[in-house]
N, C-alpha and C positions, 0 to 999 in steps of 0.2 A: 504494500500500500504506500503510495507516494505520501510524502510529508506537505502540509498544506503551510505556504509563505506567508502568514498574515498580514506583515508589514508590506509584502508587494500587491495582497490584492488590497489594503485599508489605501495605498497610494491611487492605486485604478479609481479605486468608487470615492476618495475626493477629489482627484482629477477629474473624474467626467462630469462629476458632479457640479464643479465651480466651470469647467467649460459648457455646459448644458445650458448655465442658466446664465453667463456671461456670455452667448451664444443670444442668446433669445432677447436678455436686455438689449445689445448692440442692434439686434436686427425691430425689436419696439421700438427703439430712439429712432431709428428710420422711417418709420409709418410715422412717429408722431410728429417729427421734426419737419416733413412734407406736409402733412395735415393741417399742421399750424403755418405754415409757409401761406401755402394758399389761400387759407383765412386771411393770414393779414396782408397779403399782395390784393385781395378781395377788396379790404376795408380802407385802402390806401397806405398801410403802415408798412413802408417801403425796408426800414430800420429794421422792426422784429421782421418781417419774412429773410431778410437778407442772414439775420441772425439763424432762425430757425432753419433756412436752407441750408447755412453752412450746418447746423448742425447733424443736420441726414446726409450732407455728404459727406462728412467727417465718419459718423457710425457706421454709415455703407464699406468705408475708405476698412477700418478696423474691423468691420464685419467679412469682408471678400478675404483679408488678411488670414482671418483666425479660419477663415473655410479651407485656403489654401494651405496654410501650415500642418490642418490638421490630416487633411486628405497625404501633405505629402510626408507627415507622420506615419499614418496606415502603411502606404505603400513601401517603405524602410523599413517596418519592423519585420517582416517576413523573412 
């Protein structure tokens, strides 16, 4: 019977665990950062949308990041 690592698998499950959800916050800042963009390019408020634009492109910029790093994670560990 193989001996079970608990410290390598306790590192996996909060690894994926802070990537899952640092994953999902990055990709919500994107919908909400658009979302309010266009409210306030709607309302005239030239400032906050430019604000809030940059901010979805920013999340996007760190969100495509953390997809490619992880993708090219997978594909190394084999």
């Amino acid at each position: 019977m193989a001996a079970i690592d608990f410290h390598a698998l306790g590192q996996v499950v909060w690894v994926s665990l802070v990537a899952g959800v640092g994953v999902s916050v990055l990709f919500s800042l994107v919908i909400f950062g658009a979302a309010k963009a266009g409210d306030a390019r709607r309302e005239g408020q030239d400032g906050q949308a430019l604000a809030f634009g940059a901010l979805a492109v920013t999340a996007m910029v760190v969100f495509s990041v953390a997809v490619v790093v992880g993708v090219v994670v997978m594909l190394h560990k084999g």
